[in-house]
PyMOL Python script that loads the backbone (N, CA, C, O; Angstrom):
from pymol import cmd

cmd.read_pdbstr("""\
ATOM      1  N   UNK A   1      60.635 -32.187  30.492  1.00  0.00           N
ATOM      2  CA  UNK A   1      59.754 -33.094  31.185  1.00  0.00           C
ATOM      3  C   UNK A   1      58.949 -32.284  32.197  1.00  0.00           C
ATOM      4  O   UNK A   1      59.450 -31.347  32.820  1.00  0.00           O
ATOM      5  N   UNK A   2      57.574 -32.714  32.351  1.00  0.00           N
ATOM      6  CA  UNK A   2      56.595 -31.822  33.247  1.00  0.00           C
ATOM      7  C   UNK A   2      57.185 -32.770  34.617  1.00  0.00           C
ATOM      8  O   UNK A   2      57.656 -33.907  34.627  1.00  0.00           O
ATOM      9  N   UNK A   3      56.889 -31.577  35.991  1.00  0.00           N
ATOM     10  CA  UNK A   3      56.613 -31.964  37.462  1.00  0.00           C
ATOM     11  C   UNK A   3      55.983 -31.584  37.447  1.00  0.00           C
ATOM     12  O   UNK A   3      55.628 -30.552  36.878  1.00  0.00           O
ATOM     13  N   UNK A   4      55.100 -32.909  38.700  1.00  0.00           N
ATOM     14  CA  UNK A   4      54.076 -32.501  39.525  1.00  0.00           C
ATOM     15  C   UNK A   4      54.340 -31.418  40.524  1.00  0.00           C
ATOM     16  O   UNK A   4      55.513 -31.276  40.868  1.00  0.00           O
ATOM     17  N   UNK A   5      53.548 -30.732  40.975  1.00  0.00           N
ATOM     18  CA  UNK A   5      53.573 -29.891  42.311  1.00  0.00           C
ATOM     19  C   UNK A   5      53.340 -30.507  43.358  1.00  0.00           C
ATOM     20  O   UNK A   5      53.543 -29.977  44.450  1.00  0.00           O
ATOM     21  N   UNK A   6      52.858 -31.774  43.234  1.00  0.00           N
ATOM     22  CA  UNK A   6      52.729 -31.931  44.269  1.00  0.00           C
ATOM     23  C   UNK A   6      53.232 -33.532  44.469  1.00  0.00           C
ATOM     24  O   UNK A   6      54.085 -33.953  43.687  1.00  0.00           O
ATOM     25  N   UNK A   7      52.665 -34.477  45.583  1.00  0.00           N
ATOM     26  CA  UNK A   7      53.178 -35.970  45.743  1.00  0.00           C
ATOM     27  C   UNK A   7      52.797 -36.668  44.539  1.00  0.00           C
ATOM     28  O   UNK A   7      53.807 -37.089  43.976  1.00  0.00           O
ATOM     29  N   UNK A   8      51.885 -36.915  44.013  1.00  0.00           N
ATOM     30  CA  UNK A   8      51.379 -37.600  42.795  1.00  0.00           C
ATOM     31  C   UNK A   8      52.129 -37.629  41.296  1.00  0.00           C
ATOM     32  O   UNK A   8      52.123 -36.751  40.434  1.00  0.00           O
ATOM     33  N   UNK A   9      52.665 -38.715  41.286  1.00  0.00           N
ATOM     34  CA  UNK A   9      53.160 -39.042  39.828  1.00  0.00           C
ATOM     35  C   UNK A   9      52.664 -38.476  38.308  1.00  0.00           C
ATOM     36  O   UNK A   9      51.495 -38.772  38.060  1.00  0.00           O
ATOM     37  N   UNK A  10      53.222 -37.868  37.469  1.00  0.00           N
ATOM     38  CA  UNK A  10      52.118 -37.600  36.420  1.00  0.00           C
ATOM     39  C   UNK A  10      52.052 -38.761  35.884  1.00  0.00           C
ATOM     40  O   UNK A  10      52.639 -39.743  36.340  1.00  0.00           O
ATOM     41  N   UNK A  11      51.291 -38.766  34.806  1.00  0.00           N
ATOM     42  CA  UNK A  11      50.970 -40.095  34.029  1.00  0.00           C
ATOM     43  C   UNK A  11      52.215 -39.799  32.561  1.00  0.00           C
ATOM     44  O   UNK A  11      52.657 -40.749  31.915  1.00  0.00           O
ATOM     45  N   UNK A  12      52.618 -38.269  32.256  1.00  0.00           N
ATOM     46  CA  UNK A  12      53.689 -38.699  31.486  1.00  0.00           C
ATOM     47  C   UNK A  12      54.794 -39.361  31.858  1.00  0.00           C
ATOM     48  O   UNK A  12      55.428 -40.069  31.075  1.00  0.00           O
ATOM     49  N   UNK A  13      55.141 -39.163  33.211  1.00  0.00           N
ATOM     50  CA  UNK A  13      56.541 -39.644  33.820  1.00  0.00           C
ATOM     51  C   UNK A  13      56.346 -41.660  34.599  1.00  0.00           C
ATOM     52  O   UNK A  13      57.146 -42.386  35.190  1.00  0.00           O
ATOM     53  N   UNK A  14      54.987 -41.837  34.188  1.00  0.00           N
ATOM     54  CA  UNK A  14      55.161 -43.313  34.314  1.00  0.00           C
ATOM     55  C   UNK A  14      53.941 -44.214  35.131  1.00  0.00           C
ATOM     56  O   UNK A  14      53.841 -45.405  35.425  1.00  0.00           O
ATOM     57  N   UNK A  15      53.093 -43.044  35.332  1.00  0.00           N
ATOM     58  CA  UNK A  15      51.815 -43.633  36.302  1.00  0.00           C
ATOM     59  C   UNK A  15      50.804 -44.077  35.379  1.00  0.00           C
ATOM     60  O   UNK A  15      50.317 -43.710  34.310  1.00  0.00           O
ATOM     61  N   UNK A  16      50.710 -44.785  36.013  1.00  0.00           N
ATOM     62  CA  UNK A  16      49.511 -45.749  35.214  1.00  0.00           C
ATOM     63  C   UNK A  16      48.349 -45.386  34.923  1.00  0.00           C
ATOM     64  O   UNK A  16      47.881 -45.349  33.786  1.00  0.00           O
ATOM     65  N   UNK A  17      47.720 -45.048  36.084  1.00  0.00           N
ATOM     66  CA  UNK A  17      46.483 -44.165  36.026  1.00  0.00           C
ATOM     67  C   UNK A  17      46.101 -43.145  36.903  1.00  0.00           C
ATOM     68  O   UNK A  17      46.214 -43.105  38.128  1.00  0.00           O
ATOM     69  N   UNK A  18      45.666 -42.382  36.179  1.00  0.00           N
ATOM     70  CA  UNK A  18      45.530 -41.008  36.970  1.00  0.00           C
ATOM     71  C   UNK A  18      44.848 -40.977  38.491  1.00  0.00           C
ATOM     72  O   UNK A  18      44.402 -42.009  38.992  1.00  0.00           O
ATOM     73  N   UNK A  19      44.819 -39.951  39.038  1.00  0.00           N
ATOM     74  CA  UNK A  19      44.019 -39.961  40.435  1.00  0.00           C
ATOM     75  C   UNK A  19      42.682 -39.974  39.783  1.00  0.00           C
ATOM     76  O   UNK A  19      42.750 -39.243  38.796  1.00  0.00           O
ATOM     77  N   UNK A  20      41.192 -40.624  39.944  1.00  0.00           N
ATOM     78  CA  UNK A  20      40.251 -41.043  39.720  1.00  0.00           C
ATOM     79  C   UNK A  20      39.403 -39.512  40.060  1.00  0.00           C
ATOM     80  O   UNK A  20      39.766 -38.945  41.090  1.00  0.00           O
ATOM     81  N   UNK A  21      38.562 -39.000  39.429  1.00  0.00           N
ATOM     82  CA  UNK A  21      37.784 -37.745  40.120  1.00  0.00           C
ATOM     83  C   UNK A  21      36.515 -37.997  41.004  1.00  0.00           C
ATOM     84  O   UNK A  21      35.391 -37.976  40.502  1.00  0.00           O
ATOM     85  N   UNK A  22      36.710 -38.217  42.217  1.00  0.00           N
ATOM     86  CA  UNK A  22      35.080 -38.215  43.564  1.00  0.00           C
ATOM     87  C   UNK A  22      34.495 -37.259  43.509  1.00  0.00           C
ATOM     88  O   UNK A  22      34.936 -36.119  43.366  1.00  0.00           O
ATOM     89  N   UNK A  23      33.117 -37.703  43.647  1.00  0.00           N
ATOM     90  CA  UNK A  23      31.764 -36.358  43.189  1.00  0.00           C
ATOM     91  C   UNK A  23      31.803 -36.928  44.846  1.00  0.00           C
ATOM     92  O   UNK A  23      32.183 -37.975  45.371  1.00  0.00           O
ATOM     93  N   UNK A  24      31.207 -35.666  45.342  1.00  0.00           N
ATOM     94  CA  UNK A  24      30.643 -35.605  46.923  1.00  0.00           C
ATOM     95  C   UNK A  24      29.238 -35.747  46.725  1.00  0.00           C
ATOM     96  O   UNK A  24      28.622 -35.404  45.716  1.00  0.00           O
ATOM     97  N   UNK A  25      28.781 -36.262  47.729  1.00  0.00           N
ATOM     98  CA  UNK A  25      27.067 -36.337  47.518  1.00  0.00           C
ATOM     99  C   UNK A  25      26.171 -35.288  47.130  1.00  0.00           C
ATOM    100  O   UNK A  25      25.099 -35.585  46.603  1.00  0.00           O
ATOM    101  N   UNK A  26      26.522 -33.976  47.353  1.00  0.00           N
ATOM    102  CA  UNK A  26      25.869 -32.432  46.906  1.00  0.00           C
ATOM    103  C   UNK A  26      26.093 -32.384  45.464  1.00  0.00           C
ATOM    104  O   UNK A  26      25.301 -31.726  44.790  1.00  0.00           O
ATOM    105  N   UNK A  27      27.076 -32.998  44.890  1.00  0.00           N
ATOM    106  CA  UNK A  27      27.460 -33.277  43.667  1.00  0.00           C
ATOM    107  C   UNK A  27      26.796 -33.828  42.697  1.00  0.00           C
ATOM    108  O   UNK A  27      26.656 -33.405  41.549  1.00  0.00           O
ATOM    109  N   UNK A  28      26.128 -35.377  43.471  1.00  0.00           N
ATOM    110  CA  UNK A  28      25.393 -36.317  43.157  1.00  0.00           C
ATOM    111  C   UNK A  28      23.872 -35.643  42.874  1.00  0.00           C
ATOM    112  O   UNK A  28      23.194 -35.377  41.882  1.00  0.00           O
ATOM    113  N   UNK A  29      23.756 -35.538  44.192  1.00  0.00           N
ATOM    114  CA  UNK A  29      22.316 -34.685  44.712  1.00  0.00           C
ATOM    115  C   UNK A  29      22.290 -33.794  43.584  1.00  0.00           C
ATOM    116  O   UNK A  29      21.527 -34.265  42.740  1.00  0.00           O
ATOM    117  N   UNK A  30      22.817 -32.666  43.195  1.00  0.00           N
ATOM    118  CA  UNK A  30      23.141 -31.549  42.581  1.00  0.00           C
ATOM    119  C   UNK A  30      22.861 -32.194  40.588  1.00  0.00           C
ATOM    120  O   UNK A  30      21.939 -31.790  39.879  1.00  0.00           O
ATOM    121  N   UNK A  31      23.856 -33.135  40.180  1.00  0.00           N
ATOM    122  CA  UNK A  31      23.491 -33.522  39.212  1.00  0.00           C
ATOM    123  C   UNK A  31      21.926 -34.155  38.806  1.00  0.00           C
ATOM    124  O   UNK A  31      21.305 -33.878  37.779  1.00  0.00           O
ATOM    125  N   UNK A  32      21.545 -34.936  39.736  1.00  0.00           N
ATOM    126  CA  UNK A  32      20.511 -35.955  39.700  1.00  0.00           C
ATOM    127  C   UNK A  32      19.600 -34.524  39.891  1.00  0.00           C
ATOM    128  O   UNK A  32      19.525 -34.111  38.733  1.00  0.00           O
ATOM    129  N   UNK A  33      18.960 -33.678  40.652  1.00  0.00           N
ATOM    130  CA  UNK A  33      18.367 -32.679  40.608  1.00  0.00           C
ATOM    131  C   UNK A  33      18.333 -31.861  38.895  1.00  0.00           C
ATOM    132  O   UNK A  33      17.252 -31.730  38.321  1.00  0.00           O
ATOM    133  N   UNK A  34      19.114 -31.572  38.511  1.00  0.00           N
ATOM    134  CA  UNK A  34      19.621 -30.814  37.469  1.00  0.00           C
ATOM    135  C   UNK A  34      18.652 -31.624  36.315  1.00  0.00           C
ATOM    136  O   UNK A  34      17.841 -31.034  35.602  1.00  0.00           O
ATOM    137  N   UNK A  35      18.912 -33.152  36.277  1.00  0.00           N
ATOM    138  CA  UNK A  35      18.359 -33.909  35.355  1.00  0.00           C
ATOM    139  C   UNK A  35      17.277 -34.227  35.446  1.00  0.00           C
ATOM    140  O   UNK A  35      16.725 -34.550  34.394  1.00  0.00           O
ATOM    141  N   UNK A  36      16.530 -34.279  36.642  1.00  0.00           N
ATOM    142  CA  UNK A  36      14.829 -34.279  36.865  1.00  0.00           C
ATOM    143  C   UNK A  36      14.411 -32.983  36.680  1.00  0.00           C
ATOM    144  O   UNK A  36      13.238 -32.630  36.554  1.00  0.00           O
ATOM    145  N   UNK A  37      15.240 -32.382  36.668  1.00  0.00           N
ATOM    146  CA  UNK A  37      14.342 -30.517  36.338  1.00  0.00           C
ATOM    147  C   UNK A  37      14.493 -30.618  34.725  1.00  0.00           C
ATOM    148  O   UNK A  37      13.562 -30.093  34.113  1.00  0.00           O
ATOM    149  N   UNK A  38      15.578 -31.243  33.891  1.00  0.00           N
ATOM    150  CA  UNK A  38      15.162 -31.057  32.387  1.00  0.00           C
ATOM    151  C   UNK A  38      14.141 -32.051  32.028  1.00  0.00           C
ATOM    152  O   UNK A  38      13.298 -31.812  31.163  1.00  0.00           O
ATOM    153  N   UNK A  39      14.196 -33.174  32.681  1.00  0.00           N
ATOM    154  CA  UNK A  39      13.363 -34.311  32.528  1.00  0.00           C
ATOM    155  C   UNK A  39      11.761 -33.765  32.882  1.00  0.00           C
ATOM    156  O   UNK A  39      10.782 -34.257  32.321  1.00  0.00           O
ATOM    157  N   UNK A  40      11.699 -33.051  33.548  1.00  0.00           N
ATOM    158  CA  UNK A  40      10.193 -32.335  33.713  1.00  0.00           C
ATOM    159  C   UNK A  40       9.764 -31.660  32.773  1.00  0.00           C
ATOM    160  O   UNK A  40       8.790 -31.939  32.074  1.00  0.00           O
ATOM    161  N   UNK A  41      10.740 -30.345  32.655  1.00  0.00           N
ATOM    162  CA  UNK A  41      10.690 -29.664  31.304  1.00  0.00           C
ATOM    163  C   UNK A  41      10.576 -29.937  30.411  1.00  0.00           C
ATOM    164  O   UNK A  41      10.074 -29.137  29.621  1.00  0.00           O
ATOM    165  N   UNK A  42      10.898 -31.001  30.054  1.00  0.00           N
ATOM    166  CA  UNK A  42      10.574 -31.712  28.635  1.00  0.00           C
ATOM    167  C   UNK A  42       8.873 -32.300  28.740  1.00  0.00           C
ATOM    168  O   UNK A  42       7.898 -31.721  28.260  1.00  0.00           O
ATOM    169  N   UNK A  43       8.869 -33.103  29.213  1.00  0.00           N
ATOM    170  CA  UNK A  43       7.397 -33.821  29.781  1.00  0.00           C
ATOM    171  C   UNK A  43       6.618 -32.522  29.636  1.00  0.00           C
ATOM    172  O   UNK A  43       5.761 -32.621  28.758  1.00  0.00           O
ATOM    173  N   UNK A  44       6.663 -31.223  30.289  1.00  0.00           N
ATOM    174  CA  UNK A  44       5.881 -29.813  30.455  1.00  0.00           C
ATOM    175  C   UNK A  44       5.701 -29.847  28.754  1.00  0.00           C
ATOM    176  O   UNK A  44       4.720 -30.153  28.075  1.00  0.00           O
ATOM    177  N   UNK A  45       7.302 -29.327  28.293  1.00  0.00           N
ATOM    178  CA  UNK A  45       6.640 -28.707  26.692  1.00  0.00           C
ATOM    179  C   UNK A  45       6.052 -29.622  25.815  1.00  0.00           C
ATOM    180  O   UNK A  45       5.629 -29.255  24.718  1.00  0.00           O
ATOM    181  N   UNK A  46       5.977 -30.941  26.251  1.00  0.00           N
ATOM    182  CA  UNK A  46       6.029 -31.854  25.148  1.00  0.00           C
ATOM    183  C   UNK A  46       3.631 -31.813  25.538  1.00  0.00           C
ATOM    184  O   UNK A  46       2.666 -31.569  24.814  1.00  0.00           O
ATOM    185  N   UNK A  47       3.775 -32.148  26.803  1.00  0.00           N
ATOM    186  CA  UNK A  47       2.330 -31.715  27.119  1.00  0.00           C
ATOM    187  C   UNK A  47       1.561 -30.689  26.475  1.00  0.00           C
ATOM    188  O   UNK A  47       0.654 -30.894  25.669  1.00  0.00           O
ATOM    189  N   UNK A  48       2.191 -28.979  27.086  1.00  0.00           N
ATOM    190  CA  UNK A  48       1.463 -27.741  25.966  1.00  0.00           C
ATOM    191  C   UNK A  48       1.662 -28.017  24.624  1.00  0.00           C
ATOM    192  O   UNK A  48       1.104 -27.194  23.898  1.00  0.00           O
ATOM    193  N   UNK A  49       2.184 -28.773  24.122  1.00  0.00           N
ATOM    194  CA  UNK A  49       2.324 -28.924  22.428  1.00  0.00           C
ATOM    195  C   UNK A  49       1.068 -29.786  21.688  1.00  0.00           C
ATOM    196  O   UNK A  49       0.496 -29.770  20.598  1.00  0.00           O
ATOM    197  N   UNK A  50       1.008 -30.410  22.726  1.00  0.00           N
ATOM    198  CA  UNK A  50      -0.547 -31.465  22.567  1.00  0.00           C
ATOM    199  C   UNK A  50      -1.192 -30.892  22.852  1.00  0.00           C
ATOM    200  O   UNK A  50      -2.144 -30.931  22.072  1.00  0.00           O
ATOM    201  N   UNK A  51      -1.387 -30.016  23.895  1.00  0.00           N
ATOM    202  CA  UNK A  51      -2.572 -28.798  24.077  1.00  0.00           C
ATOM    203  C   UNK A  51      -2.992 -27.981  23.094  1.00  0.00           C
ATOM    204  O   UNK A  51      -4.138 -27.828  22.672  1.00  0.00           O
ATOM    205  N   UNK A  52      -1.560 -27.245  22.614  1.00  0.00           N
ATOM    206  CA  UNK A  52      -1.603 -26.610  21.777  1.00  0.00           C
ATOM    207  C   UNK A  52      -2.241 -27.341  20.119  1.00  0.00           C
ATOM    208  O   UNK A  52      -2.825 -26.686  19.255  1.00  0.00           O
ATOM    209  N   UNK A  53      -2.049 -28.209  20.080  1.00  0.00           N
ATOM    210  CA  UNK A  53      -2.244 -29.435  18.858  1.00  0.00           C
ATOM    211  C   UNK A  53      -3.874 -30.023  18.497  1.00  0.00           C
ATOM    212  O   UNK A  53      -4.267 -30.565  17.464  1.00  0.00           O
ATOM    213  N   UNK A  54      -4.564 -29.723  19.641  1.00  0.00           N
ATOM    214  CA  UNK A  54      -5.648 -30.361  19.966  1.00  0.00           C
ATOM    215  C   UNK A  54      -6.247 -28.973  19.619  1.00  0.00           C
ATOM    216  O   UNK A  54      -6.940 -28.805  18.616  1.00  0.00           O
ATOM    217  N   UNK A  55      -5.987 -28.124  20.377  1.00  0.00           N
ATOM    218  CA  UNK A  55      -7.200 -26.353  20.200  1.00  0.00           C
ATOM    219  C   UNK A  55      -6.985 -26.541  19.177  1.00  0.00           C
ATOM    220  O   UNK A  55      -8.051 -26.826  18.632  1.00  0.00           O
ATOM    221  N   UNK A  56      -5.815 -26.577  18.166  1.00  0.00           N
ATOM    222  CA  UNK A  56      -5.722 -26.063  16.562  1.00  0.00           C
ATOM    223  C   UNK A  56      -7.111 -26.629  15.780  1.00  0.00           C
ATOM    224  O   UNK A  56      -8.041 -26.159  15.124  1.00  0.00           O
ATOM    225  N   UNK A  57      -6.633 -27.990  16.290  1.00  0.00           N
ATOM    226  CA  UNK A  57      -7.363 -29.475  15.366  1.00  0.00           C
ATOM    227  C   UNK A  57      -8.880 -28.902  15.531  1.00  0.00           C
ATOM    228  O   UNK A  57      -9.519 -28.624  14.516  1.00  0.00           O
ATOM    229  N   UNK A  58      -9.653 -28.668  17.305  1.00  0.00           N
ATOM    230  CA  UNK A  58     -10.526 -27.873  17.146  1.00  0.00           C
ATOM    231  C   UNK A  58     -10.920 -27.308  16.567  1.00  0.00           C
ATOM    232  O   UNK A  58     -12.045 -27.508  16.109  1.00  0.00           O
ATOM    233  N   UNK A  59     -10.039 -26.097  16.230  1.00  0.00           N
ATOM    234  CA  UNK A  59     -10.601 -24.721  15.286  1.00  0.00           C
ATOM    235  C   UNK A  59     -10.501 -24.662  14.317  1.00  0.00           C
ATOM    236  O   UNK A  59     -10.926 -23.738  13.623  1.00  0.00           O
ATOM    237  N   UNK A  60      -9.641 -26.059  13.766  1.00  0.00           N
ATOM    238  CA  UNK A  60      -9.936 -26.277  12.247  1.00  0.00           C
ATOM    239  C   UNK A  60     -11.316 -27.164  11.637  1.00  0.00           C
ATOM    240  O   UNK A  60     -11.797 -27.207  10.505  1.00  0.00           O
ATOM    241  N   UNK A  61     -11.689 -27.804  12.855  1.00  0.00           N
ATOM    242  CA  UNK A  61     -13.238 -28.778  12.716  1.00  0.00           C
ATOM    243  C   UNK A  61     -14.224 -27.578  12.579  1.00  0.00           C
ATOM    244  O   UNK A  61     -15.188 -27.586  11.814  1.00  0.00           O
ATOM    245  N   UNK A  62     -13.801 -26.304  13.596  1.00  0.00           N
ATOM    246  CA  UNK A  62     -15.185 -25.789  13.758  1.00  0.00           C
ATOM    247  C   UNK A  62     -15.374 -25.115  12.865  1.00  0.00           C
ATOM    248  O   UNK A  62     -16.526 -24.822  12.545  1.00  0.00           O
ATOM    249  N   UNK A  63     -14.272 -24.651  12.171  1.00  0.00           N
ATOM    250  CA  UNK A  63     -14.209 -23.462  10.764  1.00  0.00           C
ATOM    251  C   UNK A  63     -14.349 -24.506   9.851  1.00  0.00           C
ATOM    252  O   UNK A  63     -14.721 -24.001   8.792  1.00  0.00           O
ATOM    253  N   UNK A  64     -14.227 -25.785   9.734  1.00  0.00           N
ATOM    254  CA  UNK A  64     -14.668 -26.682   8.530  1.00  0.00           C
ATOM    255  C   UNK A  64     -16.572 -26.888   8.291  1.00  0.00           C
ATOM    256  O   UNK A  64     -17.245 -27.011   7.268  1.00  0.00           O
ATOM    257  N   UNK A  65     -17.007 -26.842  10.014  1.00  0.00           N
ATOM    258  CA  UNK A  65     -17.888 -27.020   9.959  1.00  0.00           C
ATOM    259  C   UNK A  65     -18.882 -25.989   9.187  1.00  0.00           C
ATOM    260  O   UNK A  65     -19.752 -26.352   8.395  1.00  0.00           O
ATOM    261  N   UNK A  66     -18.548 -24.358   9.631  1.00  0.00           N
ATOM    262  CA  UNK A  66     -18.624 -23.272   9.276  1.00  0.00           C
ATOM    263  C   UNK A  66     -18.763 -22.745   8.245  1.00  0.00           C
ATOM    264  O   UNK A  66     -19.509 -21.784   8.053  1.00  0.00           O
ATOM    265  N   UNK A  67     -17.924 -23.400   7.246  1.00  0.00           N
ATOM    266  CA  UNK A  67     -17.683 -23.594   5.696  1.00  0.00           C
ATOM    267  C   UNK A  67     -18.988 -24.182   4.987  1.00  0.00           C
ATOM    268  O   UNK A  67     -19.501 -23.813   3.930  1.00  0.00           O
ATOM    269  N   UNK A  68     -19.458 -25.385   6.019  1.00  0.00           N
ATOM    270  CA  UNK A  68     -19.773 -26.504   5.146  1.00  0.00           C
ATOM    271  C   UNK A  68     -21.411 -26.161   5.454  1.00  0.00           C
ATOM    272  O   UNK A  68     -22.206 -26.465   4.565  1.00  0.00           O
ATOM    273  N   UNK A  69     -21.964 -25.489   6.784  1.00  0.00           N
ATOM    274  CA  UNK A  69     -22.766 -25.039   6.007  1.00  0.00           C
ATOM    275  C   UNK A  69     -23.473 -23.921   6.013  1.00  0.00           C
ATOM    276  O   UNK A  69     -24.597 -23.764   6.492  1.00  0.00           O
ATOM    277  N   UNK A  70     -22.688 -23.010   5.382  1.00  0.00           N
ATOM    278  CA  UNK A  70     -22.923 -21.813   4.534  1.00  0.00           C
ATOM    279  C   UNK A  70     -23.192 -22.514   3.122  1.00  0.00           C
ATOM    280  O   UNK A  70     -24.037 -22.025   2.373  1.00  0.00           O
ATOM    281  N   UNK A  71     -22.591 -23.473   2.815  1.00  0.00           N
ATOM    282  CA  UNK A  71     -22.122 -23.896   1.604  1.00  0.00           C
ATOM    283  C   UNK A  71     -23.693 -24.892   1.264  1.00  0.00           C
ATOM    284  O   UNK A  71     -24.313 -24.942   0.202  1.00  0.00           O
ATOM    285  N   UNK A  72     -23.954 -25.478   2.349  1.00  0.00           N
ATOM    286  CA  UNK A  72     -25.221 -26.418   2.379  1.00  0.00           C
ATOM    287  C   UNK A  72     -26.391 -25.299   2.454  1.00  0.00           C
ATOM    288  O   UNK A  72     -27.542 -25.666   2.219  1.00  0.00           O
ATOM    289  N   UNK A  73     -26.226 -24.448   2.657  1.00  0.00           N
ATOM    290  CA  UNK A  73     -27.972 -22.956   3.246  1.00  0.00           C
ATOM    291  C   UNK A  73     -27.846 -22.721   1.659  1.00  0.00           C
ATOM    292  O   UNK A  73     -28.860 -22.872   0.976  1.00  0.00           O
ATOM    293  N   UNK A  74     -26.512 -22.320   0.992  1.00  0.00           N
ATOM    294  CA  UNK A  74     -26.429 -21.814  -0.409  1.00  0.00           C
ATOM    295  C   UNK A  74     -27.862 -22.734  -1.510  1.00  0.00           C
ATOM    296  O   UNK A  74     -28.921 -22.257  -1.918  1.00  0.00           O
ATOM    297  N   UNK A  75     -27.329 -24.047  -1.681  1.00  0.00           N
ATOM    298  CA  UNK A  75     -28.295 -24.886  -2.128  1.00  0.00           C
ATOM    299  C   UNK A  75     -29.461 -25.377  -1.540  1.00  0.00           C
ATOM    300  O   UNK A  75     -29.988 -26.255  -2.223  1.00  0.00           O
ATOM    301  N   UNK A  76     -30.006 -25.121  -0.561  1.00  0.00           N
ATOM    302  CA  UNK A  76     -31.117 -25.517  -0.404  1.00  0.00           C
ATOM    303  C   UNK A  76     -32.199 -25.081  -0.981  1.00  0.00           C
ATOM    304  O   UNK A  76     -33.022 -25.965  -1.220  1.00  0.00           O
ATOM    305  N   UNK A  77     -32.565 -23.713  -1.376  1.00  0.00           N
ATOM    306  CA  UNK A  77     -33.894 -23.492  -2.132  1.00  0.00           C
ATOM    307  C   UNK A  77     -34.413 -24.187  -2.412  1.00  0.00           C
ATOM    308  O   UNK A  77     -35.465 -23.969  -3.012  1.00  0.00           O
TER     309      UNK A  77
END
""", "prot")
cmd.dss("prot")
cmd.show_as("cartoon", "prot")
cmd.util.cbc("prot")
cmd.orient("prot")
């Protein structure tokens, strides 16, 4: 059978429920910080990806355009 080291009952020897775990407010602070910094980061890459998404779309209009007329000067005579 396990002992505690210390005053607290284990939960094999008959306690009901364990000692509960308290976050201290630096804890709080500390988590909630942690999650607005990925929560940004995400919002950031998800932004340059549309940036990035939009120049492409660009430079595929302007090289379509580019195409189209070389292709139109060809037939005109």
């Amino acid at each position: 059978m396990m002992k505690s080291t210390d005053n607290v009952p284990l939960v094999e020897d008959g306690c009901d429920t364990p000692n509960p775990v308290r976050l201290t407010i630096w804890h709080k602070v500390l988590f909630y910080l942690v999650g607005l910094t990925a929560a940004l980061t995400i919002c950031l890459l998800i932004r340059l990806s549309n940036k990035l998404a939009a120049d492409a779309q660009r430079r595929a209009m302007m090289h379509f355009k580019e195409i189209s007329n070389r292709i139109g000067h060809r037939f005109d005579n």
